[in-house]
MARDOKOL-655875 format. One line per field, with one value per residue: x, y, z of N, C-alpha, C in turn. Coordinates in Angstrom, 1 decimal. Example, Ala and Ser with C-alpha at 12.3 -4.5 7.8 and 13.67 -1.06 7.14 Angstrom:
BEGIN
n.u	[13.2,12.8]
n.v	[-5.7,-2.2]
n.w	[7.8,7.1]
ca.u	[12.3,13.7]
ca.v	[-4.5,-1.1]
ca.w	[7.8,7.1]
c.u	[13.2,12.9]
c.v	[-3.3,0.0]
c.w	[7.8,7.9]
END
This chain:
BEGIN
n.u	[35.8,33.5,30.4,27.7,24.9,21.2,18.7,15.3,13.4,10.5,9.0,6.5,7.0,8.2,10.6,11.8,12.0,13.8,15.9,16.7,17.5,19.5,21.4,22.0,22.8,25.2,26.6,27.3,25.1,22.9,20.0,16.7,14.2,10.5,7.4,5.3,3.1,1.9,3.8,5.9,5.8,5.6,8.1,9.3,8.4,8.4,10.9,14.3,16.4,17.6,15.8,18.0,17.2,14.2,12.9,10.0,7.3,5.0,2.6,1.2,0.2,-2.4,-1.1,-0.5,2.1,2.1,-0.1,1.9,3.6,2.6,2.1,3.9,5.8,4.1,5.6,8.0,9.5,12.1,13.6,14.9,12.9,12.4,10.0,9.2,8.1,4.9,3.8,3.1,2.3,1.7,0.1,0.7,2.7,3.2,1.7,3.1,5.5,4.4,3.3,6.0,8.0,11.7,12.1,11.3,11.3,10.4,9.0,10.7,13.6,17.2,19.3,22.1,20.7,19.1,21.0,22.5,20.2,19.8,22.0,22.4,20.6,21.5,23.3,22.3,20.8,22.9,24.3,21.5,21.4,23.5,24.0,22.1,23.3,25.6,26.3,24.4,22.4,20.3,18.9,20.7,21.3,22.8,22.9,22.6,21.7,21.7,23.1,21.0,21.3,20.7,22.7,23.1,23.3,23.6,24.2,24.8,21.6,20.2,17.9,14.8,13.6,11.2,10.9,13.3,12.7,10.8,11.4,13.5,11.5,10.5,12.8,12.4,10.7,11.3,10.0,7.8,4.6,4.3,2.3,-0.2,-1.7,-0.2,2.1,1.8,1.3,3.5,5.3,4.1,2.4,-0.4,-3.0,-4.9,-7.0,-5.4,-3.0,-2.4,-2.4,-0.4,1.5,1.4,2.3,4.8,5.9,5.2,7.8,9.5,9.9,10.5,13.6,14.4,14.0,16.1,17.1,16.0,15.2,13.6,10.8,8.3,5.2,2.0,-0.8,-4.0,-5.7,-4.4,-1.3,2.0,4.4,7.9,9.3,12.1,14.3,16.3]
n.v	[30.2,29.5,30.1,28.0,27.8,27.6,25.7,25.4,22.4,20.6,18.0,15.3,12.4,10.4,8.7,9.7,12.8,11.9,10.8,13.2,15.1,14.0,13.5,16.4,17.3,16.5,17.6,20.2,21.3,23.4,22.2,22.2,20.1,19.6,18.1,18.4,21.1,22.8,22.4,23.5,26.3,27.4,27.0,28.3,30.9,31.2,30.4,31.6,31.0,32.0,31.3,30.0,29.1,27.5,24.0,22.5,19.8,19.4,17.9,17.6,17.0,19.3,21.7,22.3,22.2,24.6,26.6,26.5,28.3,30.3,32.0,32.3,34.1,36.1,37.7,37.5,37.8,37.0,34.7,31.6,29.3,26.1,23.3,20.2,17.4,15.0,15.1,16.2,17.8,20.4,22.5,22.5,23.1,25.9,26.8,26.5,28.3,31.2,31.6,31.9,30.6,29.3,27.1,23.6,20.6,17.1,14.1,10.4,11.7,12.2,12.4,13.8,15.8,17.6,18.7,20.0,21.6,23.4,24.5,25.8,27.6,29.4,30.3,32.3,34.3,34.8,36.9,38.3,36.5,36.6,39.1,39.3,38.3,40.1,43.5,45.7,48.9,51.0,53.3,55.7,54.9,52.7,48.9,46.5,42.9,40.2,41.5,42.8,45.3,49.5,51.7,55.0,58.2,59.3,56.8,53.8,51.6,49.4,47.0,45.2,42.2,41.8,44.7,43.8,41.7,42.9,44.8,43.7,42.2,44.2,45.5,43.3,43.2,45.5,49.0,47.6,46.2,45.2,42.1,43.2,41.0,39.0,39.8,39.9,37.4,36.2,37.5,37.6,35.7,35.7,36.9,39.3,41.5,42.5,42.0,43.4,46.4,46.4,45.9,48.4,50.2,49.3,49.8,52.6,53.4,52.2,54.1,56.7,56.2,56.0,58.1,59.6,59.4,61.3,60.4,57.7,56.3,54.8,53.5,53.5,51.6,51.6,49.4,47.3,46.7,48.0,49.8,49.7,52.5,53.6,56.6,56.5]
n.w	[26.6,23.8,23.8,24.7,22.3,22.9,22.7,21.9,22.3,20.6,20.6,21.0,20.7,22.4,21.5,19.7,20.4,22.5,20.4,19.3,21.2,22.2,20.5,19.4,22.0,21.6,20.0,20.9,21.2,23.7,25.0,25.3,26.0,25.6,25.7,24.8,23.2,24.8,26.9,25.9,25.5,27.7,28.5,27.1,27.5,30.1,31.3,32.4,30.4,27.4,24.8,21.4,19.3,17.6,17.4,16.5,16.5,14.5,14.8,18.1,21.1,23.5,22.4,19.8,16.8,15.1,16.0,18.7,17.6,16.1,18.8,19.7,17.9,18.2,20.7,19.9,17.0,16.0,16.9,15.3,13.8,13.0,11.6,12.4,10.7,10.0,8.2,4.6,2.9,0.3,1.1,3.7,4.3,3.2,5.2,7.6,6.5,6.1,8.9,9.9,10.0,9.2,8.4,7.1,8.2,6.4,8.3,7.7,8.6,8.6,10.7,10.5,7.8,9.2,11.5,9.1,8.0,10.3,10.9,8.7,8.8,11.0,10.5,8.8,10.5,12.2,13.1,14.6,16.3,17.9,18.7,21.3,23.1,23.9,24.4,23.3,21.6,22.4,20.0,21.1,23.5,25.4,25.9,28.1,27.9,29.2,31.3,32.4,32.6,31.7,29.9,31.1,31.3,33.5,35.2,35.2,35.0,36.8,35.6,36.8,36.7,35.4,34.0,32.2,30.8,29.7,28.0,26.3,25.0,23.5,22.2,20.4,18.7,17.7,16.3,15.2,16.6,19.4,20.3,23.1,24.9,24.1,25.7,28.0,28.4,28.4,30.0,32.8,32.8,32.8,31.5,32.7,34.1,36.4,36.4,33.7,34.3,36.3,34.2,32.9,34.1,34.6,31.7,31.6,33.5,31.8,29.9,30.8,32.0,29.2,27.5,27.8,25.3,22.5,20.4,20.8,21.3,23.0,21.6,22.9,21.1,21.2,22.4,21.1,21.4,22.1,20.7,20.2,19.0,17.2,16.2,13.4]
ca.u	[35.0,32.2,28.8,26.5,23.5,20.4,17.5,14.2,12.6,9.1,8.7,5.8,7.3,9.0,11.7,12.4,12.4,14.8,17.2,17.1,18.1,21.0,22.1,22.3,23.7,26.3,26.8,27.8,24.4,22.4,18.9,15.5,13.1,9.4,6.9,3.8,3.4,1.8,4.9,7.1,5.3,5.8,9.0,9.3,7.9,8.4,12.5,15.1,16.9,17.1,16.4,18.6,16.3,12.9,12.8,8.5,7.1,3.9,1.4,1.7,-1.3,-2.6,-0.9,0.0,3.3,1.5,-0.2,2.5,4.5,2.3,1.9,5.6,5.6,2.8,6.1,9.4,9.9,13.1,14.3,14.3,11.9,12.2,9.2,9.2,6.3,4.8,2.8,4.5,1.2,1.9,-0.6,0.7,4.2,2.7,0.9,4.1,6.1,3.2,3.3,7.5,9.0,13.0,12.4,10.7,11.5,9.9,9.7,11.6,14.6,18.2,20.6,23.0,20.1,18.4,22.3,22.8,19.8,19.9,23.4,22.3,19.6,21.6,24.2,21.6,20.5,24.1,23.7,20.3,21.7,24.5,23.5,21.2,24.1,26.7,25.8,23.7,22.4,18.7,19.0,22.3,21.5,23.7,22.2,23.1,20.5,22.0,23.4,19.3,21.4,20.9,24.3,22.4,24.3,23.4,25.0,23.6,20.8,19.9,16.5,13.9,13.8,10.3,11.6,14.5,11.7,9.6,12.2,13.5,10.3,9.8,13.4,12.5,9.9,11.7,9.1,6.7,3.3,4.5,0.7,-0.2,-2.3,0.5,3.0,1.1,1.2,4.5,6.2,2.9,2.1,-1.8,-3.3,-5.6,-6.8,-4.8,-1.1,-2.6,-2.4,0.8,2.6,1.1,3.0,6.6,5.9,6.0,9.2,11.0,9.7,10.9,14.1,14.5,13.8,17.0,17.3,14.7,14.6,13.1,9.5,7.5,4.1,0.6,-1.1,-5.1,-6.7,-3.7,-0.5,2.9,5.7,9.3,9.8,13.2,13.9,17.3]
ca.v	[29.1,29.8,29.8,27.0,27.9,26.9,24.9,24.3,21.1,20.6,16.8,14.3,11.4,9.9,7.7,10.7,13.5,11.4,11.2,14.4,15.5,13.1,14.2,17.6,17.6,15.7,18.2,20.7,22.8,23.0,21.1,21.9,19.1,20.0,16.8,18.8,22.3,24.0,22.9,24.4,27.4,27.9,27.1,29.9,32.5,31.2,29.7,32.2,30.7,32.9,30.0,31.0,28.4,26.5,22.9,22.4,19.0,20.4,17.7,17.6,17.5,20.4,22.9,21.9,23.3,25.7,27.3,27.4,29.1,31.7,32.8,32.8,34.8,37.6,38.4,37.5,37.5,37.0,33.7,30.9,28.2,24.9,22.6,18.6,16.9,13.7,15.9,16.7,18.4,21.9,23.3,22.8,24.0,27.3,27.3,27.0,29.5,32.1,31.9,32.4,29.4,29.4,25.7,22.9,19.0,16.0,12.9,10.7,12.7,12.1,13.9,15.3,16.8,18.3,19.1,20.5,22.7,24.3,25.5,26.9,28.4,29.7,30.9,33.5,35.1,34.8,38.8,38.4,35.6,37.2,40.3,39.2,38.3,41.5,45.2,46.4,49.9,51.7,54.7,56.1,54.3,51.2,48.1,44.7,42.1,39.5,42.1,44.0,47.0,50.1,53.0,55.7,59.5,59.7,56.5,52.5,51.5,47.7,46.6,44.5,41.3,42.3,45.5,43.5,41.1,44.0,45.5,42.3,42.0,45.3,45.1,42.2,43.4,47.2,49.3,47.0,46.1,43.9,42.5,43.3,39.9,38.0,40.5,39.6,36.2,35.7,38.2,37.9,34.1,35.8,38.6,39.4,43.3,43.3,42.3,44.8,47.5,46.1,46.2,49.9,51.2,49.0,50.8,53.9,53.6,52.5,55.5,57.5,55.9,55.7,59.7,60.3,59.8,61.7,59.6,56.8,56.5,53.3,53.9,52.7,51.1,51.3,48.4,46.0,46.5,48.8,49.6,50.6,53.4,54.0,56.7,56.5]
ca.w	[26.0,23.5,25.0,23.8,21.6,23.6,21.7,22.7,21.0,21.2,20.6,22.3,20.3,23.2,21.2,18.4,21.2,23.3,19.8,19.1,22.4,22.2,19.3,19.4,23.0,21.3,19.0,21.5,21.6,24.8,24.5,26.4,25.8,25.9,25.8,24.1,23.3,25.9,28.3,25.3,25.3,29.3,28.7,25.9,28.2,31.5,31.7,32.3,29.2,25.6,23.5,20.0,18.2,18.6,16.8,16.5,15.7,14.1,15.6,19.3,22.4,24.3,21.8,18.1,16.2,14.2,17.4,19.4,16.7,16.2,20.0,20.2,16.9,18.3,21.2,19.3,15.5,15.1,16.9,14.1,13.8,12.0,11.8,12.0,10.4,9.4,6.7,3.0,1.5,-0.2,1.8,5.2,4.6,3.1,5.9,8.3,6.4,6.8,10.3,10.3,9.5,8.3,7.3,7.3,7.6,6.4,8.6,8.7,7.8,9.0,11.6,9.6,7.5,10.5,11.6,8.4,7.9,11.4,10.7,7.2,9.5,11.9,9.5,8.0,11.6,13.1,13.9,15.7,17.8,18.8,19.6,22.2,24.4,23.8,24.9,22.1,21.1,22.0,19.6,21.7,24.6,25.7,26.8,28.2,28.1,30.2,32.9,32.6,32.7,30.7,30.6,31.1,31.5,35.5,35.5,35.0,35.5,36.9,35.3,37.6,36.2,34.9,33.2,31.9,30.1,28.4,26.9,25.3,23.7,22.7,21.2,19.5,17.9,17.0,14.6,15.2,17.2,20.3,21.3,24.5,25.5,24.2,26.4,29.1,29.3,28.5,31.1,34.0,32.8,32.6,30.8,33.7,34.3,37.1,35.5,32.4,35.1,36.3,32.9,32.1,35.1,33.8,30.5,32.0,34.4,30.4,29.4,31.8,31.6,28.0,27.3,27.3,23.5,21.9,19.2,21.6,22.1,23.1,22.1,23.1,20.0,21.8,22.1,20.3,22.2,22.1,19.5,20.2,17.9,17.5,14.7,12.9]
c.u	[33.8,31.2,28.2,25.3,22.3,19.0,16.9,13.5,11.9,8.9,7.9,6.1,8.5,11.0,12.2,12.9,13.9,16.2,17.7,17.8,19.5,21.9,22.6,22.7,25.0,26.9,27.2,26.6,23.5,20.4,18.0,14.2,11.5,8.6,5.7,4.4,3.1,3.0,5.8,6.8,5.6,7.2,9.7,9.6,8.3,10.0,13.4,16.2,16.5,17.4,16.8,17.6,15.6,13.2,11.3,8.5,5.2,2.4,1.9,0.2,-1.1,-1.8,-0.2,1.2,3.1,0.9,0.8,3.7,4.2,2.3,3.6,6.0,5.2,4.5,7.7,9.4,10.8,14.0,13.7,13.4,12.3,11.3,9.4,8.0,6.2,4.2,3.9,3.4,1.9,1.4,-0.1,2.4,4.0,2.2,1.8,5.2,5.4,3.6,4.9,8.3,10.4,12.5,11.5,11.1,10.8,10.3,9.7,12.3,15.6,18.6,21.0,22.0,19.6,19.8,22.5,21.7,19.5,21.3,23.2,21.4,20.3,22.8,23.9,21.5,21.8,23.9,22.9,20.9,22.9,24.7,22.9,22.3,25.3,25.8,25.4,23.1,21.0,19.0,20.4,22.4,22.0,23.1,22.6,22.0,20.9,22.1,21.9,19.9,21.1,22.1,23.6,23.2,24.4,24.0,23.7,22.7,20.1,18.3,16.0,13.9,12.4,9.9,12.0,13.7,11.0,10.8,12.9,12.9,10.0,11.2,13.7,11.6,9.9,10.8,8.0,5.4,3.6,2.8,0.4,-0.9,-1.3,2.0,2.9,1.1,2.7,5.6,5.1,2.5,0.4,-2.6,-5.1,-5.7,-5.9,-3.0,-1.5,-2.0,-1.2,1.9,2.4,2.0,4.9,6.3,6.2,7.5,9.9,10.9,10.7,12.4,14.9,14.2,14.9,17.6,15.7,14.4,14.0,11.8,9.0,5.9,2.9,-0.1,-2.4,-5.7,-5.9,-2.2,0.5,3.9,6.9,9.8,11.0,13.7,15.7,18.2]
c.v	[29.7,29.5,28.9,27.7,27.2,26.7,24.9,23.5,20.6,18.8,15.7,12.8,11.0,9.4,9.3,11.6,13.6,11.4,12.3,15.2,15.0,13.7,15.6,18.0,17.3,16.8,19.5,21.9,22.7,22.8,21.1,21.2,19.5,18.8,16.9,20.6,23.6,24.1,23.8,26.1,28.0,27.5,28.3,31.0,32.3,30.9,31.4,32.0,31.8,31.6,31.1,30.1,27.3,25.4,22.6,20.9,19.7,19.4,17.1,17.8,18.7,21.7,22.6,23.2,24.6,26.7,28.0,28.5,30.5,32.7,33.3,34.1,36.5,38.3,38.0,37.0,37.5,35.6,33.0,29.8,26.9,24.1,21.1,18.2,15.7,14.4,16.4,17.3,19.8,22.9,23.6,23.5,25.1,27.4,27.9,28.5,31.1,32.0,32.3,31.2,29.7,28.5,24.7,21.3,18.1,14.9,11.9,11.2,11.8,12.7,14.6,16.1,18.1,18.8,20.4,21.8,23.8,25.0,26.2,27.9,29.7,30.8,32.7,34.4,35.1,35.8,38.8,37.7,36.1,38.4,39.9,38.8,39.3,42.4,45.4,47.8,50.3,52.8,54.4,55.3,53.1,50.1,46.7,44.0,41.3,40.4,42.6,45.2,47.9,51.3,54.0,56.8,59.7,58.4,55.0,52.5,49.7,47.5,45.4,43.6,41.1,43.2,45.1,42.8,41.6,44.6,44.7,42.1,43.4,45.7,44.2,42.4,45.0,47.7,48.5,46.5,44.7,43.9,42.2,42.1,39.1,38.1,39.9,38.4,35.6,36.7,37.8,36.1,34.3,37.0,39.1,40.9,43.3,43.6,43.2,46.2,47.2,46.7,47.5,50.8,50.7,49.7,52.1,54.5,53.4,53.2,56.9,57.3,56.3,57.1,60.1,60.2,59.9,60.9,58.1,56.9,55.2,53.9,53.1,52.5,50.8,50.2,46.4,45.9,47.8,48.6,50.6,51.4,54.0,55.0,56.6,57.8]
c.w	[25.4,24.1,24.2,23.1,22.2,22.5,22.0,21.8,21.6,20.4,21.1,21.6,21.1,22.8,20.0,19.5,21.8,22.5,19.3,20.3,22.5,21.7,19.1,20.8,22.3,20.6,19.2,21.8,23.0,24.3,25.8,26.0,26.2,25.3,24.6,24.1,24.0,26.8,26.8,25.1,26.9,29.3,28.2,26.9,29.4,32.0,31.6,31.4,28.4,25.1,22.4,19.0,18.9,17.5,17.7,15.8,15.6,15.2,16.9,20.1,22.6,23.5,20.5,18.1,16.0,15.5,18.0,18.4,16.5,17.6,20.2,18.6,17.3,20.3,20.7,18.0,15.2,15.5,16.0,14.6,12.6,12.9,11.5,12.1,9.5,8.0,5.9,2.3,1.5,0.8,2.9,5.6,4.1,4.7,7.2,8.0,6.6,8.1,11.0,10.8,8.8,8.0,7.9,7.1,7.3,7.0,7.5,7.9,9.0,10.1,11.3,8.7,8.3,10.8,10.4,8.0,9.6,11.2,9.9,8.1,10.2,11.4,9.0,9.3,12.7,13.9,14.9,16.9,18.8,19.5,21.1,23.4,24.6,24.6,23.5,22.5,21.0,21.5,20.3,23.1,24.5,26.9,27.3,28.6,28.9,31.1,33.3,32.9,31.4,31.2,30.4,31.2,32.7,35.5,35.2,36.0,35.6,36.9,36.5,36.4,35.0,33.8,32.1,30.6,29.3,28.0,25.9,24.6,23.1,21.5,20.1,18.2,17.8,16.1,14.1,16.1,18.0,20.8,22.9,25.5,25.8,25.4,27.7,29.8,29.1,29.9,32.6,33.9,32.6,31.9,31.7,33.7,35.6,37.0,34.2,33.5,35.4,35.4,32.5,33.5,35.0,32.5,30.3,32.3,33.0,30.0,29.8,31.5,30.0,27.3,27.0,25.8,22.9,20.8,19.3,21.7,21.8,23.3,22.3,22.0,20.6,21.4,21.2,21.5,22.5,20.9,20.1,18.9,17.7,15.7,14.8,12.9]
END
């Protein structure tokens, strides 16, 4: 049986939320409802779920679309985003695509549109999304993100669930500047000096780890965060 596609939809419009959730259970994908956007943001970081795609309604309490888009942005750039918005100015849909927008809807809009451009969506990043549940490829090393193993030459290795979480984000953001505040609060839930000290000693152990292909190195970026450098 194929696996479901899991959603998270950030909605505080009680009656819309409610159809969209309908709807798209109906539709065979799986559907985590968030009320505002700080809970969609602790659900982001905090659920043992991989959402494969966020659905943002842009204005929302305690943490607007646009917000939470970018914090989720600053530790994974590559799940999609589509935004739902009472707004149709020029401005504010630049403003969404800037921050890593696939698309953008205007209310109200339909189902099958919304149907229709999540599939176009989903069409384009097929690869991303489906990698993330296979065994994928660090440099020569072999990795399984659901099992947290890595196949190492001494033999696998079963990641701490902690581990298993930073290296996710640091594969997510390959060749580029994962930031370390936002690292922090999404794997620790705080970016406190004492989970900084924490995470600087998981950083190490993937290091350590992860040596065995020289063409691996996860480096410290002072004062911003870390980048998985993986050369070709």
């Amino acid at each position: 049986m194929e696996k479901k596609l899991n959603i998270l939809l950030a909605e505080d419009d009680e009656n819309l939320g409610q159809l969209l959730f309908t709807y798209l259970q109906g539709k065979g994908f799986a559907v985590n409802l968030a009320r505002n956007g700080k809970l969609a943001y602790e659900k982001f970081t905090g659920s043992k779920t991989k959402f494969d795609f966020l659905i943002l309604d842009v204005m929302m309490p305690e943490m607007d679309g646009f917000t939470l888009a970018k914090e989720i942005r600053e530790i994974d750039k590559q799940v999609p985003i589509l935004f739902l918005t009472a707004k149709s100015l020029k401005e504010d849909k630049l403003q969404g695509f800037e921050i890593g927008a696939d698309d953008y809807l205007t209310k109200p809009f339909s189902m099958e549109e919304l149907l229709a451009r999540l599939n176009a969506i989903l069409k384009r990043v097929a690869p991303e999304v489906k990698n993330v549940k296979e065994q994928i490829f660090i440099g020569k090393i072999p990795y399984e993100p659901e099992l947290s193993i890595l196949k190492l030459a001494e033999g696998d290795k079963k990641l701490t669930t902690k581990e298993n979480q930073l290296l996710n984000l640091l594969i997510k953001n390959k060749n580029e500047i994962l930031d370390r505040n936002a690292t922090l609060r999404a794997v620790w839930g705080d970016d406190n000096y004492f989970n900084g000290r924490s995470m600087d000693v998981y950083i190490a152990k993937l290091r350590k780890l992860l040596k065995e292909d020289p063409n691996i190195e996860i480096m410290n970026i002072h004062g911003v965060g870390f980048k998985l450098l993986v050369k070709e």
